[in-house]
C-alpha positions in Angstrom: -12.1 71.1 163.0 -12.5 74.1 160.5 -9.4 74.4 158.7 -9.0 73.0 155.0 -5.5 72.3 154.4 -4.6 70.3 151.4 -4.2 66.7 151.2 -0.8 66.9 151.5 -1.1 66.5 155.7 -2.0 62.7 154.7 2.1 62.2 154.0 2.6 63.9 156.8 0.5 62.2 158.9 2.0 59.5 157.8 5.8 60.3 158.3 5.3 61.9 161.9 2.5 60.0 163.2 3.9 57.4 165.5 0.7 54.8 165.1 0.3 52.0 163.3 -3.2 50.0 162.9 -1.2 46.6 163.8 -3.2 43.8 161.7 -4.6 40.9 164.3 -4.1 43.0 167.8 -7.7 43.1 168.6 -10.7 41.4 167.9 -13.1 43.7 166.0 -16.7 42.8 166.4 -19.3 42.6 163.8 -22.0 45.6 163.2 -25.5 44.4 162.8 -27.0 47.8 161.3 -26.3 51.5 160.9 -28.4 54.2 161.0 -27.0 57.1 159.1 -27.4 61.0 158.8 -24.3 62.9 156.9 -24.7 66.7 155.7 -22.2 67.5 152.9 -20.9 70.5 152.3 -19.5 70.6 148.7 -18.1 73.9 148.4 -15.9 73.3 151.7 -15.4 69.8 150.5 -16.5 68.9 154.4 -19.6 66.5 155.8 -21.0 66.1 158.8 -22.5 62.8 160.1 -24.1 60.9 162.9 -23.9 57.3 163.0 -26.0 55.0 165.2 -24.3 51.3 165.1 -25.9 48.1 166.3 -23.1 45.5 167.3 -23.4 41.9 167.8 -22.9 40.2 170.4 -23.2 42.8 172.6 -22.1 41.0 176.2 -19.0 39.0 174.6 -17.4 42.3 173.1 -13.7 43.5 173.3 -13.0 46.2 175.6 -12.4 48.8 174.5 -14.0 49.1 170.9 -12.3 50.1 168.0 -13.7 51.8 165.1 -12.0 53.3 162.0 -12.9 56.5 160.0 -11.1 58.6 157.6 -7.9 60.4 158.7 -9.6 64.1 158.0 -12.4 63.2 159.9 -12.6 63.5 163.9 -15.2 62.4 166.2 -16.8 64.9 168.2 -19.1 62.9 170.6 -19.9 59.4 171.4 -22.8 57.7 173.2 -23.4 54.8 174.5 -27.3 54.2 175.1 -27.6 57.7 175.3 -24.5 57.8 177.9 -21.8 60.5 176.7 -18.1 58.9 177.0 -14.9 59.7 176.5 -12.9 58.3 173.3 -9.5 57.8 172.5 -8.9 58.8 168.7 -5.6 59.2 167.1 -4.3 59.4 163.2 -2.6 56.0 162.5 -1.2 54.2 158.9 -4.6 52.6 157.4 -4.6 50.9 154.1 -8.0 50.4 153.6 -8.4 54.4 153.1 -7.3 55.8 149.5 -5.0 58.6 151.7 -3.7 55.8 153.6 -4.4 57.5 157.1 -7.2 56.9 158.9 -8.4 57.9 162.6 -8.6 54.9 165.0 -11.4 55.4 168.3 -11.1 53.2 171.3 -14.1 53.5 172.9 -14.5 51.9 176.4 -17.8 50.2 176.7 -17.7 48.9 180.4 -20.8 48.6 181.7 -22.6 48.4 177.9 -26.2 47.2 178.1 -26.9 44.2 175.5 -28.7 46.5 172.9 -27.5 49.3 173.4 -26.7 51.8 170.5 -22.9 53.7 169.7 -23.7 56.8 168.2 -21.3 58.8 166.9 -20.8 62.0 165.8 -18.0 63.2 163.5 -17.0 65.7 161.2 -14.6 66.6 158.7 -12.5 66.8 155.3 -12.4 64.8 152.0 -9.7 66.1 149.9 -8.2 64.7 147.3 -5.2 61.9 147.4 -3.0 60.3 145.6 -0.5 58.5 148.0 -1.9 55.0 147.4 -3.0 55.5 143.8 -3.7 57.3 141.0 -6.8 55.4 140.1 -8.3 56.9 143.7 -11.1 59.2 142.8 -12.5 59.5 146.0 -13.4 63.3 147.2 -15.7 66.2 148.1 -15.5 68.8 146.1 -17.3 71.8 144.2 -18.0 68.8 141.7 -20.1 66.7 144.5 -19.7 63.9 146.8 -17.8 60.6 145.4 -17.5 58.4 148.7 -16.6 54.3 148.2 -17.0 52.7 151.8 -14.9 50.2 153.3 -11.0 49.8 151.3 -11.4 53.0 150.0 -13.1 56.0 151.8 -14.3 55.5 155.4 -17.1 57.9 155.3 -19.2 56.1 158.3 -17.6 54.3 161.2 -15.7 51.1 160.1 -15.3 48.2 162.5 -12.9 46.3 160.9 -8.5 46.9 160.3 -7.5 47.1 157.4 -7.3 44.2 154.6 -9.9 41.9 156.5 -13.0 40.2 154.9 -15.7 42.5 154.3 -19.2 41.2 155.6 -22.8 42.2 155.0 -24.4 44.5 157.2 -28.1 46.6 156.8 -28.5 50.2 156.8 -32.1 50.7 158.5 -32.1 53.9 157.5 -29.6 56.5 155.3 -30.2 60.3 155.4 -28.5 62.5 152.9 -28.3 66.1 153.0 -26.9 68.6 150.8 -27.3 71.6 148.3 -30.0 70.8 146.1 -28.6 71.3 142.8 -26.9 67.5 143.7 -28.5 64.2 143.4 -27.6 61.7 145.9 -27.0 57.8 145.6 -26.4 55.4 148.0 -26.6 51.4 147.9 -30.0 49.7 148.1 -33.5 51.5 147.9 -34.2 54.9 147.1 -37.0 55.6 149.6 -38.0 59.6 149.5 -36.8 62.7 148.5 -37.5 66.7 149.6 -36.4 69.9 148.9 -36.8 72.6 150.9 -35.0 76.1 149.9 -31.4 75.2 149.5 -31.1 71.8 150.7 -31.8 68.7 149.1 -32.7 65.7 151.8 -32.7 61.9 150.5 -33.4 59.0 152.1 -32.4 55.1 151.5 -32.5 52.2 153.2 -30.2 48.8 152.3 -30.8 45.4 153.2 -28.1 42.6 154.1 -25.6 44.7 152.0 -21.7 44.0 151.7 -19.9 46.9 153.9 -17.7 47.0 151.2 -20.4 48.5 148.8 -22.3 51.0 151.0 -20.3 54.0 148.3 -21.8 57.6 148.3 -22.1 59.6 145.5 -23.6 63.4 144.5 -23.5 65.3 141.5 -25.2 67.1 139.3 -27.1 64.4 137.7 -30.5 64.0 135.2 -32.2 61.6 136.4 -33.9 59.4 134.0 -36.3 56.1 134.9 -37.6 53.5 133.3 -39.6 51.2 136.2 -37.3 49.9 138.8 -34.4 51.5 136.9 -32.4 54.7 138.1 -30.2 56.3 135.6 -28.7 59.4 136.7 -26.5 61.2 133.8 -24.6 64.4 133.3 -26.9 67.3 132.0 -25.7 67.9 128.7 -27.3 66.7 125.7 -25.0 63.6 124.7 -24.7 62.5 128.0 -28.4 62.8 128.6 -29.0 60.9 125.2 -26.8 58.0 126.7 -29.3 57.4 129.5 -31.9 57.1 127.4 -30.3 54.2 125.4 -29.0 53.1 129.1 -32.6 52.7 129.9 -33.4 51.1 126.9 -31.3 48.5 127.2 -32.6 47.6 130.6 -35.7 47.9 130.1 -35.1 44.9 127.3 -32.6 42.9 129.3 -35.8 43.1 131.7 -38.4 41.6 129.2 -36.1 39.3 127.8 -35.0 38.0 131.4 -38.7 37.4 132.4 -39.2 35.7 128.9 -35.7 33.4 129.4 -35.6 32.5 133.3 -38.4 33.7 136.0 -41.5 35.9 134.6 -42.9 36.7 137.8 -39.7 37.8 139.7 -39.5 40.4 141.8 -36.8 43.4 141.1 -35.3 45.8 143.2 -33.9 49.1 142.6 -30.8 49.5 140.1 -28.9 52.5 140.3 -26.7 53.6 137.0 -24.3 56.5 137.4 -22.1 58.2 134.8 -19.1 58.9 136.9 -15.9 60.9 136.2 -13.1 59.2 135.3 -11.4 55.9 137.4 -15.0 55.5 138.3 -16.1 52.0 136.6 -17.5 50.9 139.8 -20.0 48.4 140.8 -21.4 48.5 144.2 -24.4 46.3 145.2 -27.3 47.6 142.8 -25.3 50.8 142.4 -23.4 51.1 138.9 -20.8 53.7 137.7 -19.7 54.1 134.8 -16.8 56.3 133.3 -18.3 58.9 130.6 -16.1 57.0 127.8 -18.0 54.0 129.1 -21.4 56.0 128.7 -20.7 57.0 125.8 -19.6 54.6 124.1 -22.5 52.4 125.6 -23.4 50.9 122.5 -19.7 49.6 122.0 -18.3 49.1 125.5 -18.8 45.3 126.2 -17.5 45.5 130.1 -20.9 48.3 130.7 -22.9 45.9 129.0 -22.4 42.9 131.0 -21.5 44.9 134.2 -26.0 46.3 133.5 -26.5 42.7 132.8 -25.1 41.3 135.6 -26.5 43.3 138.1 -30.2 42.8 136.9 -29.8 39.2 136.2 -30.2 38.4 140.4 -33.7 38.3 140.5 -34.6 36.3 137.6 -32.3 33.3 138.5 -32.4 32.9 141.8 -34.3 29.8 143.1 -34.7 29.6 147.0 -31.8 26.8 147.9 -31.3 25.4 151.0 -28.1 27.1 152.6 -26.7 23.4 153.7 -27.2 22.6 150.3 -24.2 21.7 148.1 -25.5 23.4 145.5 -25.8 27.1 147.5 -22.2 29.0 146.4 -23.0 27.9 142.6 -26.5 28.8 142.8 -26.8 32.2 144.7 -23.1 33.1 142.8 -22.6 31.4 139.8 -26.0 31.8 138.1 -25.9 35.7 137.9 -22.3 35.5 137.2 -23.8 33.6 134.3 -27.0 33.5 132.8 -26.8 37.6 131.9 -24.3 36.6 128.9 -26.8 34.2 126.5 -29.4 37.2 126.5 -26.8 39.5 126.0 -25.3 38.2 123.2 -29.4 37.9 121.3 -29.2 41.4 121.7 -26.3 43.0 120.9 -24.2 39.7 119.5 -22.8 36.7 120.1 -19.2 37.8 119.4 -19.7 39.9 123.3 -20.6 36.4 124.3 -17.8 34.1 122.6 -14.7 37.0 123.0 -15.6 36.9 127.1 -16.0 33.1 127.3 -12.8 32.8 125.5 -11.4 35.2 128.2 -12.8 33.5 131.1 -11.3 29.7 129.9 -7.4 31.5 129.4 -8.0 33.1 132.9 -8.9 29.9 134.7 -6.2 27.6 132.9 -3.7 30.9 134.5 -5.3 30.4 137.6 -5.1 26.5 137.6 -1.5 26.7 136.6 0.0 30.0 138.6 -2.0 30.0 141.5 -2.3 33.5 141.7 -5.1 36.2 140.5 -4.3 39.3 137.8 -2.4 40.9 140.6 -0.2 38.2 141.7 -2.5 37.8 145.2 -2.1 34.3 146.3 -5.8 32.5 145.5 -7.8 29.8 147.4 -7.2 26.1 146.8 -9.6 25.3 143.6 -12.5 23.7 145.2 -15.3 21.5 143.3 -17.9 24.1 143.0 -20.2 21.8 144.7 -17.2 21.9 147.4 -17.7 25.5 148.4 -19.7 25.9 151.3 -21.8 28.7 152.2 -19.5 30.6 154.5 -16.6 30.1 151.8 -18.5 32.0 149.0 -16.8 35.5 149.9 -13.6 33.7 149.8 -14.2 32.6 146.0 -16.4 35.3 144.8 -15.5 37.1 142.1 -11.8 35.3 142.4 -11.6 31.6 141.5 -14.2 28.5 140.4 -17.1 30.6 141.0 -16.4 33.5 138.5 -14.2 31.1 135.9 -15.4 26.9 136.3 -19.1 27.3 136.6 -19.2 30.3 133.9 -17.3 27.5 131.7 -19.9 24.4 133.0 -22.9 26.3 131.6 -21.2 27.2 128.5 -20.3 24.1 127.8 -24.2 22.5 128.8 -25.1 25.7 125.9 -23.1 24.3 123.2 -24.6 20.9 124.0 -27.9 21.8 123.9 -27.7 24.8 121.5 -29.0 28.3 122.3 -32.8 27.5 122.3 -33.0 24.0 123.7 -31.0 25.9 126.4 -33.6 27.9 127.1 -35.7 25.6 127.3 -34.0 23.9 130.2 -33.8 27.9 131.6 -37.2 28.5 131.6 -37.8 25.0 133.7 -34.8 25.3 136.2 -36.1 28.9 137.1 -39.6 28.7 137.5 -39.4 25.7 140.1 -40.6 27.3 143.7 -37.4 25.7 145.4 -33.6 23.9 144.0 -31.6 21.5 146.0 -28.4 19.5 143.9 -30.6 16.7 143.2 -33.2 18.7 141.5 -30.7 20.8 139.6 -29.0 17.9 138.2 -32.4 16.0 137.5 -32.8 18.8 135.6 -30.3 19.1 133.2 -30.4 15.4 132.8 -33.5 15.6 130.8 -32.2 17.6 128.9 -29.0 15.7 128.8 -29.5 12.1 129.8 -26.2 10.8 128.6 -24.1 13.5 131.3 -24.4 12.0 134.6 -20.3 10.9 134.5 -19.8 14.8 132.7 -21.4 16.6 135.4 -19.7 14.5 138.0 -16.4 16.0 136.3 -17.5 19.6 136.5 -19.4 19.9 139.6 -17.5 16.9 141.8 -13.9 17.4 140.6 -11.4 20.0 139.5 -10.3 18.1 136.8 -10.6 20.0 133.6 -10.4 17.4 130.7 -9.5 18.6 126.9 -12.7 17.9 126.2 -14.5 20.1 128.0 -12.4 23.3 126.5 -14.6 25.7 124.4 -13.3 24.8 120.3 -11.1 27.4 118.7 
């Protein structure tokens, strides 16, 4: 496959192709971990890769297997415990591509071992598309590599149709080649990196990370770093200045979260990218954001809390019993959270009070329509003490857990005021473990009169007048 026709064959693909990926015909089975080694080629805007894929479940799979990857990519060799066989592949309509073609591989697995490794081999195009949407940036070109992963740009074999629930997966290992003028990212932890002539080879690895966020980018970055902190820039001066004050304001979100919640946590890796434009992503540890948004870093409220959010994990997480009703709100809830009150010391409290506002008007539209900013149909609101562990992905970032318990510890703040509330901070985050009983024994010494209150917010959905932020 050595031809590079423009991304125009995706709407032909997808007015002659006779395939469909049919929602709900098979049953797709779960990937336990990749190992991955993709070559880019820029200039051709082509990779190669090799995938080895751990499945679960090995002796209660479908037969065949079915794996996605995108429509300009075509598999050239599959194994099965070292055991070439022959594949079925063929382009069929995939939404969770950005060209909205994708290339489906049935591969028969009769006689697989329990254990055994898929590896695949494939190769292929990236061109640019925009039949599903303008906003899709995804591409290899002279200008680098800028890969998403699951929904948007199926770089590495994808085990799942289209529109299903993402799930997390590990990447044991992640080897990146490519010219060495670029600077690769992936998701997760930066490991090692070598140079040798022309090619630049980097290595990752990512733990128990979302499929959805396993993105790919390479460009022609700086790299600036401040600890545990990655900030890769553009080269020219204004950009590079950006980083610095990127790296600043990490590096006192950092000081300020050990002072606040947990001193002694433990941080991983956080990735910042400045990114062309539609590319305000967040993936994982891995941030991008737009050059207006790097810019502008000082003024741009959404890059603030999106750097904020991201390093917040570590300092406010407690280990919490998973059967524990308090689980969803604690592993989800308190980083959707507790970034915002350290925020707003340093660069404000209006950043704080203008999104809190937001977040209240979004939930009473949620309560009342049902529906999220695009008119998707939402879960039933739950108590956030309702939401078990295997429900979180269903409210994540959607309903109660992004909206309710944002509002609950806003409302606990203007009780308390800002540094009682840190006082109560500081003793809810150093305890070694945090079960509902000791969370709400908690806040009741701090607030002995708010047994019947938290019973409202935590047990119910009811959302009483009085618990609405003042205007």
């Amino acid at each position: 496959m050595r031809s590079s026709s423009p991304a125009v064959w995706t709407i032909v693909a997808a007015l002659v192709g006779i395939h469909t990926a049919a929602a709900g015909t098979l049953e797709y089975p779960k990937v336990s971990s990749y190992v991955l080694d993709v070559t880019f080629f820029p200039d051709e805007s082509r990779l190669e890769g090799r995938a080895e894929i751990d499945l679960e479940a090995a002796n209660e799979l479908p037969n065949p297997v079915v794996f996605y990857l995108h429509g300009e990519l075509a598999v050239e060799k599959v194994t099965l415990g070292g055991r070439p066989v022959e594949v079925d592949q063929r382009k069929v309509l995939y939404d969770g591509d950005y060209s909205s073609v994708a290339t489906r591989v049935e591969v028969p697995i009769d006689d697989l071992d329990p254990g055994a490794v898929i590896a695949v081999a494939y190769e292929g195009f990236f061109h640019p598309s925009k039949v599903r949407s303008i906003s899709n940036y995804m591409r290899i070109d002279e200008d680098g590599v800028l890969l998403r992963s699951y929904g948007y740009s199926l770089w590495f074999p994808v085990f799942l149709e289209a529109k299903k629930n993402s799930y997390p997966v590990s990447f044991r290992r992640v080897t990146l080649r490519m010219p060495a003028d670029y600077i690769p990212v992936f998701t997760g932890t930066w490991l090692s990196e070598s140079v040798e002539g022309h090619l630049r080879t980097s290595e990752w690895r990512a733990e128990n990370v979302d499929l959805f966020h396993a993105q790919c980018t390479a460009l022609r970055f700086a790299v600036t770093r401040e600890e545990n902190t990655f900030v890769y820039s553009f080269r020219d001066r204004n950009s590079r200045q950006s980083a610095g004050r990127i790296a600043e304001l990490a590096r006192r979100l950092d000081e300020m979260f050990r002072e606040r919640y947990r001193r002694e946590a433990s941080t991983g890796q956080l990735h910042v990218m400045q990114m062309p434009r539609y590319g305000d992503i967040s993936s994982g540890n891995v941030i991008g954001l737009t050059s207006g948004s790097w810019l502008g870093i000082e003024e741009n409220e959404w890059a603030q809390r999106v750097l904020g959010h991201e390093l917040v994990h570590a300092y406010v997480q407690v280990p919490t019993d998973r059967t524990d009703r308090l689980w969803s709100l604690a592993i989800e809830g308190f980083p959707s959270y507790f970034h915002l009150p350290v925020l707003a010391e340093i660069v404000g409290e209006g950043l704080y009070e203008r999104f809190m506002d937001r977040t209240e008007e979004g939930y009473l539209d949620r309560r009342r329509s049902g529906e999220d900013r695009r008119g998707r149909p939402l879960p039933p609101e739950k108590p956030p003490l309702a939401i078990h562990a295997d429900e979180m992905s269903t409210y994540k970032d959607r309903f109660v857990l992004n909206d309710r318990v944002l509002l609950f510890f806003d409302w606990i703040r203007r009780q308390l005021g800002a540094e009682r509330f840190y006082d109560l901070t500081h003793e809810l985050f150093q305890r070694d473990r945090l079960s509902e009983e000791s969370f709400e024994a908690t806040v009741l010494r701090f607030l002995p009169d708010a047994k019947d209150e938290l019973r409202v917010w935590l047990e119910t959905t009811e959302f009483p007048e009085r618990f609405h932020r003042p205007r």
